[in-house]
Structure formats: C-alpha cells, structure tokens
N, C-alpha and C positions, 0 to 999 in steps of 0.2 A: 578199207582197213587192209592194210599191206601186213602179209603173213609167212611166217619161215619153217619151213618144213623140216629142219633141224632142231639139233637139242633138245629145249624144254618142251617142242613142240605140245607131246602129247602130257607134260604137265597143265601150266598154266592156260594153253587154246583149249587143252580137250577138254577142262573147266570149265570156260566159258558157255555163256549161252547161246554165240554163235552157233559153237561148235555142236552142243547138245540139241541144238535145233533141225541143222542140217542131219547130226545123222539120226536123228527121231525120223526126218522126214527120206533120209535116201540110203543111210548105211546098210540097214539087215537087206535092200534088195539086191544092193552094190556087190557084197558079200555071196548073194549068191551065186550072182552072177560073175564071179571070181574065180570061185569051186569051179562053176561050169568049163573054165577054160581051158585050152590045151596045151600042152608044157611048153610050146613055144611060146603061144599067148600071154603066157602068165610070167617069163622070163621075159618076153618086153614092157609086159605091166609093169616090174621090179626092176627093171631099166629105167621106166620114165619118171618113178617115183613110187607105185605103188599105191595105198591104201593111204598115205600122206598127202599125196599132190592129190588124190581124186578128193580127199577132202576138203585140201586148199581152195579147191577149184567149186566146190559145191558150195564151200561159206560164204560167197563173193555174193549169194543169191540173200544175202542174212544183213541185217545190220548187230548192232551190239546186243541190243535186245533180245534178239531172238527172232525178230518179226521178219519174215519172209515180203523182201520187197525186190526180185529179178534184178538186182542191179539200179534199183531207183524205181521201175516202170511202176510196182503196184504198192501201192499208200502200204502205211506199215496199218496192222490190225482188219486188211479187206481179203487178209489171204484166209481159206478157210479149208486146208489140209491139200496135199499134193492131185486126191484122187476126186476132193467134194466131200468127203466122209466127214470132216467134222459135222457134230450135233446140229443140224439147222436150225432148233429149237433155241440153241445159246444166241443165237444173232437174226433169223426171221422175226422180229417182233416192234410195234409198234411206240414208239416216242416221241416226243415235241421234235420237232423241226424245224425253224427260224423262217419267218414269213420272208425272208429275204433269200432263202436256198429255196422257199417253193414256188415264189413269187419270178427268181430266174429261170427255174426249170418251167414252171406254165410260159413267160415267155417265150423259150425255147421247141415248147413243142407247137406252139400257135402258129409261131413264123415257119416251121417245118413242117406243117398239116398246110399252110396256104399254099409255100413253096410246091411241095410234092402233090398238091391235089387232095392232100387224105390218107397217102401210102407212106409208111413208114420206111424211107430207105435209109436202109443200113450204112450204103456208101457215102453220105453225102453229112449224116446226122453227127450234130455237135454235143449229144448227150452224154457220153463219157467224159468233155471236157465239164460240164457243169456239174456231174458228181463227185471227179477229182476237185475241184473247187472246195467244194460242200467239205468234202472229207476233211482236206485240209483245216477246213476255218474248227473243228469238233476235234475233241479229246479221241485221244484213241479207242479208248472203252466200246464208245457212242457211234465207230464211224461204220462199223456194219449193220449194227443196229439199223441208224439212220438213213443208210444205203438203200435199204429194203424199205423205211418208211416212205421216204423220197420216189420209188419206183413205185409204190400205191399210187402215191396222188399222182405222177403220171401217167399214168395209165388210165385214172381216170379224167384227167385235164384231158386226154387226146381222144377218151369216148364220151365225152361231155361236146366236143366240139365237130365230131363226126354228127351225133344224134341229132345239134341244130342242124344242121347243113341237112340231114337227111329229112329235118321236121320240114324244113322252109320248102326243098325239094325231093319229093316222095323219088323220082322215078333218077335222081343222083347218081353211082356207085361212083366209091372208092378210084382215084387216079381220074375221074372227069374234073376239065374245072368247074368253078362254082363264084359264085358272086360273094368276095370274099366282106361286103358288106352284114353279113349275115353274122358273123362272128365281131362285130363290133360291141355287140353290146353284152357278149360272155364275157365276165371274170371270173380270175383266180376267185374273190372271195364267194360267188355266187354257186359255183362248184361245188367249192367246198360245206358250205350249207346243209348241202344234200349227201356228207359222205358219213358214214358212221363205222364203229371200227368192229369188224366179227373175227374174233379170235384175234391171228397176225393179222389180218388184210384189211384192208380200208373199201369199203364199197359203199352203191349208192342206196338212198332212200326210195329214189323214185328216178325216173330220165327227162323230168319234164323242166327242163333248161328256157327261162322264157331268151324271147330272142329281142 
C-alpha cells in the first residue's frame, strides 16, 4: 500500500486500521523517544519528515486490516504483540486440526529425527515451512490457535519416536545412529491414540508405542 505523507494524510490514513495498528503497537514509544532528542536531532528528524514519514514507514509492517505481517514474512493473525504481551490464553488453546496438516507435520518430523539421528536441528529443519502451509489453508481466527495445536502433536510425534528407538535400544542417545527400521511400524495415528488434551496441551496417556 503506497502512502503520502501530505494533505489528508492524518485525515483518512490516521483512520485507517493500518494506521491505528502501527501506532497501538510503536507510536507512544516513538514519542518518547522524540522528547529524548537533542535540538539538532530533532531539526533533522523534521527535515526528513518527522512523525509522518516514521509512520509511513512503520505501516509498511501492517496490511489493511490491521494484521501485523513485516512486509509479508509473518501470516497475518500469528502476530501476538510487538513484546509477547498479548494474552496467551486468547490463542494457547486447543482445536481440530485437519489430519492432512498433522499427517505433513509427523512426516516432517520422522524424516528429520532419522535425518539428524534424534537431534532436533534448528538449521537444517523444514518446520516453519509446514506451519506457514497449515496457516494459510485456516481462517484467520484459527491460525494461532491451530499453531499452538499443531506444535502439541509435534512434539509429541518426535518423543513418541525417540521413546521407540530408545525402547528397541536401551544404551542409544540422541545424535547416535540407529536402525531406522524401528520406526517403520510408528504412525501418526498410533501416537495419537495415546494423546489426551490437559488444559492447552496435548499430552501422553502412556509411552508405550508398540514397535
């Protein structure tokens, strides 16, 4: 959204929910940090535009909505306040999940447990791509929600397939290989079997995953 820092500017923009978005989220700090400055400071701030152009520049992070999405990077509705502060209780919580986003994510983590040995590396792992997936295909409403549900059953799709591997070979750790024959006969829906939901989280009944 291409924006003009003239005229109606602060009629019709400072209306919008861009606009009321960004500075909910950066103006009262912007402001302080204004005061703070020193007369030179503040004579090139009002040279370069000012309180206009720094908000120009800050809606670019916004779509029309209001949703906070960096310029595209972050799904609109996964943003959840600049600091973490929003209520985690509004979006930590448990909902249906399509056996077709669980079903890619336990794929995902099965090939990246055999890949990596058992160690979850950060650098290598394709799991942010299959939650932006996920996000996309769900209403906005559902997509943090579901983000958080999604990350239960991962977490326990990847100690569900550590606990075989550890059952099969007591004296294993994490990053050995292992005979990745052992994990043939875990599934997704056998996991889930054994998961029940306490409070927000989803956890197990028991660990005893036949093999």
């Amino acid at each position: 959204m291409s924006l003009s820092i003239t005229g109606n500017f602060f009629g019709q923009i400072k209306n919008s929910k861009q606009y009321q978005a960004a500075a909910k989220d950066f103006l009262e700090l912007h402001r302080q940090e204004v005061v703070a400055m020193s007369s030179e400071q503040k004579m090139m701030y009002e040279l370069l535009g000012g309180e206009k152009a720094y908000m120009q520049n800050v809606m670019r992070n916004y779509n029309s909505d209001g949703d906070f999405t960096a310029g595209g990077i972050v799904v609109p509705g996964m943003y959840h306040g600049m600091d973490g502060s929003t209520d985690r209780s509004t979006w930590q919580q448990i909902i249906p999940v399509s056996e077709d986003a669980r079903q890619m994510m336990f794929d995902n983590v099965k090939r990246e447990f055999i890949k990596e040995n058992g160690i979850s590396n950060g650098n290598t792992t394709k799991r942010s791509e299959v939650f932006r997936q996920y996000q996309l295909s769900v209403k906005k409403e559902d997509r943090a929600k579901g983000t958080w549900t999604l990350q239960q059953y991962e977490g326990n799709y990847r100690s569900a397939l550590y606990h075989a591997v550890k059952a099969a070979d007591p004296n294993w750790e994490a990053g050995q290989p292992f005979d990745t024959k052992i994990l043939d006969n875990i599934t997704r829906e056998d996991i889930e079997k054994n998961l029940v939901q306490s409070g927000n989280r989803l956890v197990k009944k028991s660990v005893d995953y036949h093999i």
